[in-house]
C-alpha positions in Angstrom: -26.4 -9.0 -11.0 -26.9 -8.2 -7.3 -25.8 -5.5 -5.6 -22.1 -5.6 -4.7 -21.5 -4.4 -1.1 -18.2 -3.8 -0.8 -16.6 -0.8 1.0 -14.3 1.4 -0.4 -11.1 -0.5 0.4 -12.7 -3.4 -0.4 -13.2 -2.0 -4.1 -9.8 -0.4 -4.3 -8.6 -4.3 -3.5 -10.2 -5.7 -5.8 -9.4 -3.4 -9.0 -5.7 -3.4 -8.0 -5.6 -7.6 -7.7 -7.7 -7.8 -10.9 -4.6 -5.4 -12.6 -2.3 -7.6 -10.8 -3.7 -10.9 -12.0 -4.7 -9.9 -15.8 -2.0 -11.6 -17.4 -2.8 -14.4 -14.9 0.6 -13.6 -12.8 1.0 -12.0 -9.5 4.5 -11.0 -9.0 5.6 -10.5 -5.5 6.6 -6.6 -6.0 2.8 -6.5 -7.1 1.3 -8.1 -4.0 4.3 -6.3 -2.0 2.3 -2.7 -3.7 -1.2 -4.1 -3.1 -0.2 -4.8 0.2 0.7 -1.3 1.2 -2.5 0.2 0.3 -4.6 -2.6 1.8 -4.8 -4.4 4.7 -3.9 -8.1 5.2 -7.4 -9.4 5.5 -9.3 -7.3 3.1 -6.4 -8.7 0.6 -6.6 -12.2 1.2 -10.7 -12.2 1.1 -11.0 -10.0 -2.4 -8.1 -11.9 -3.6 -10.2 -15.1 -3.5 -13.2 -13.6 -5.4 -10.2 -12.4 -8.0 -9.5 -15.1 -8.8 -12.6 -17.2 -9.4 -14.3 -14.3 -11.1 -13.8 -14.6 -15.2 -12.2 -11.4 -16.6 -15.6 -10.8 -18.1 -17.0 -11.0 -14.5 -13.7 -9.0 -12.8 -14.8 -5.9 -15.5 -18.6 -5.9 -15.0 -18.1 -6.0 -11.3 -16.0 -3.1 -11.4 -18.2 -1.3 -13.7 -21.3 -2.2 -11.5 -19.6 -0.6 -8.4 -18.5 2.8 -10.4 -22.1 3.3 -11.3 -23.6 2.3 -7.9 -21.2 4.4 -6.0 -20.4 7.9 -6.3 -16.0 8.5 -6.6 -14.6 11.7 -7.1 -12.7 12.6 -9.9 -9.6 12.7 -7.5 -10.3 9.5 -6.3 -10.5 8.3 -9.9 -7.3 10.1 -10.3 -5.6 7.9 -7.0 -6.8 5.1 -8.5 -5.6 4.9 -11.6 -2.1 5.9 -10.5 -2.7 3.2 -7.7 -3.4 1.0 -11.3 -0.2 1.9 -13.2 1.5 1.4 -10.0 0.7 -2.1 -9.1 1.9 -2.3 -13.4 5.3 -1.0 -12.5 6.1 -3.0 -9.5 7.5 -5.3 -11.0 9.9 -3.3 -13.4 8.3 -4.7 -16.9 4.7 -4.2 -18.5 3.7 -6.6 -20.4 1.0 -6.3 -23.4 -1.9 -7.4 -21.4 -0.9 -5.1 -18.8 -0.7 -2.3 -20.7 -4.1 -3.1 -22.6 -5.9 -3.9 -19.8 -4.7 -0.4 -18.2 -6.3 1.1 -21.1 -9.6 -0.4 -20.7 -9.5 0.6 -16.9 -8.9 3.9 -17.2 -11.8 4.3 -19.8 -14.2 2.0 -17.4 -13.0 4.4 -14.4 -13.3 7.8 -16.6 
């Protein structure tokens, strides 16, 4: 796999659309969340590569980036709240949701 070269946002964007989009449904509220912790264009161009990635593509992407890149624990902390946020917006969690935070938080631990 080659070397991903994103920046930091452009990371934090692309874990928090692949939590949004895991049961294969952005809500509003979701994108509303994303939206405050990203900027517009750094959204729109990781929200593309979301999408077209498979999940198993979406997870070793993220994992490739946590082990080429060194995040603190409190960034690891942020980001999983950040996680569990963009699961809440919405007011339910479904059973994907809360399964896929599971694996994310292991992957990001």
């Amino acid at each position: 796999m080659n070397k991903l070269n994103w920046t930091k946002k452009e990371f934090q964007a692309y874990i928090l659309l692949y939590a949004a989009h895991c049961n294969h449904f952005e809500t509003k509220e979701e994108e509303n969340y994303i939206l405050s912790k990203i900027d517009e264009a750094t959204f729109h161009k990781i929200h593309t590569e979301v999408v077209v990635d498979s999940d198993e593509e979406n997870l070793n992407k993220i994992q490739q980036y946590l082990s080429e890149n060194k995040i603190s624990e409190q960034e690891k902390e942020v980001l999983i709240r950040e996680i569990k946020q963009v699961f809440f917006a919405d007011g339910t969690v479904d059973i994907i949701e809360k399964k896929v935070f599971i694996l994310l938080k292991k992957i990001i631990n």
